[in-house]
C-alpha positions in Angstrom: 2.7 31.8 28.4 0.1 31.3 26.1 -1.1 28.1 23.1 -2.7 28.3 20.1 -3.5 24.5 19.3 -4.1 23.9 15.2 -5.9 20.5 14.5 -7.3 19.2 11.9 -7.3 15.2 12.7 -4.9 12.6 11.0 -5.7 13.2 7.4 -2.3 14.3 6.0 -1.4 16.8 3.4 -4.4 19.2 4.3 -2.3 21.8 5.6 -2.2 21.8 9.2 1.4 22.5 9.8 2.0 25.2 7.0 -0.8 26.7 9.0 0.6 26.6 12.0 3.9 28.2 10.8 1.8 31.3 9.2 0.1 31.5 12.6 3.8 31.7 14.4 5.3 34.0 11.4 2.8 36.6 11.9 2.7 36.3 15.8 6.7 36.2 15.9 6.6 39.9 13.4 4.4 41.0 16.1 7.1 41.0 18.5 6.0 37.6 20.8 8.4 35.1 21.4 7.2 31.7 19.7 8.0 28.6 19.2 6.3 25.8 18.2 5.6 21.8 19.1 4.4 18.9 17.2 2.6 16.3 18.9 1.5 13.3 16.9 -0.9 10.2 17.9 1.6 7.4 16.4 3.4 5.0 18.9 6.3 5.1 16.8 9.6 7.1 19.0 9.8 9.1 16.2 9.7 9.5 12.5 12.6 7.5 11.6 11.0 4.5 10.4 7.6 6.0 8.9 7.5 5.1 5.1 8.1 7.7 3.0 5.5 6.8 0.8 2.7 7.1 3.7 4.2 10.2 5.6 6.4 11.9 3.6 10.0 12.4 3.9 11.8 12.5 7.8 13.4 15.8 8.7 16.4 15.3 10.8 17.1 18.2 13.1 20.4 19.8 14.2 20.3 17.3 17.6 19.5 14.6 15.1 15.8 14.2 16.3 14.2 12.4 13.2 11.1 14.1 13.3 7.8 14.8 10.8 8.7 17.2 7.6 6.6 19.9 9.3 8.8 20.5 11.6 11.4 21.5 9.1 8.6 24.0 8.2 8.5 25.4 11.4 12.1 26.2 11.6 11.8 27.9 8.2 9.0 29.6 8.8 9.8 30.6 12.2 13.9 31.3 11.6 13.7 28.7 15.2 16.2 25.8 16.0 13.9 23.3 17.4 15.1 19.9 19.2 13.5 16.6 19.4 11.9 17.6 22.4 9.7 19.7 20.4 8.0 16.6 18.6 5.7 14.2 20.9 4.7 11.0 19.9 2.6 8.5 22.0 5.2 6.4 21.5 7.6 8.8 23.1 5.0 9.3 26.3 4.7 5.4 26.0 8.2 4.5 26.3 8.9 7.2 29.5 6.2 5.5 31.3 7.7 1.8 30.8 11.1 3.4 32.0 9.6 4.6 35.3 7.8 1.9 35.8 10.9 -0.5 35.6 12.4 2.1 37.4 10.1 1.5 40.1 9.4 4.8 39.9 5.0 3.9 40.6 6.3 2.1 44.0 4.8 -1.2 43.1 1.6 0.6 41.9 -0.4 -0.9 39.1 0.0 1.5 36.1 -3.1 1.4 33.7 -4.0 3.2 30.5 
């Protein structure tokens, strides 16, 4: 398995994920099996309560993940059914650690960031 990572930083609307899905169109022509994930620095769970107005509209997938637009874009682009699991958020990586931990899955252990 191989990754191609496309960054660009936070700044919205430059491109980054149209990018991304040319990258995979071409690739996915060239016989490779692709897919693609979106992983995003906000501690929201997902896109569901973004503002419209900051981020653009939510794209709600076919397992009703609400997730960025761009990953709307990559399932056009890509002709790809993709799942919530395909979008990370901190938030998301946030919320699995609390669950462990009051799980007791860190057996007593302090858990630090």
């Amino acid at each position: 398995m191989k990754y191609i990572l496309v960054t660009g930083g936070v700044i919205s609307g430059i491109g980054k994920g149209v990018i991304a899905s040319s990258i995979g169109t071409i690739l996915k022509h060239c016989g490779l099996r692709v897919t693609s994930i979106k992983i995003d620095p906000y501690i929201n769970i997902d896109a569901g309560t973004f503002s419209p107005y900051e981020h653009g509209e939510v794209f709600v997938l076919d397992d009703g993940g609400e997730v960025d637009l761009d990953l709307g874009n990559y399932e056009r682009f890509l002709d790809v059914t993709l799942h919530r699991d395909n979008n990370i958020t901190t938030g998301k990586i946030y919320q699995s650690v609390i669950n462990k931990e009051r799980r007791g899955d860190y057996l007593g252990k302090t858990v630090q960031v």
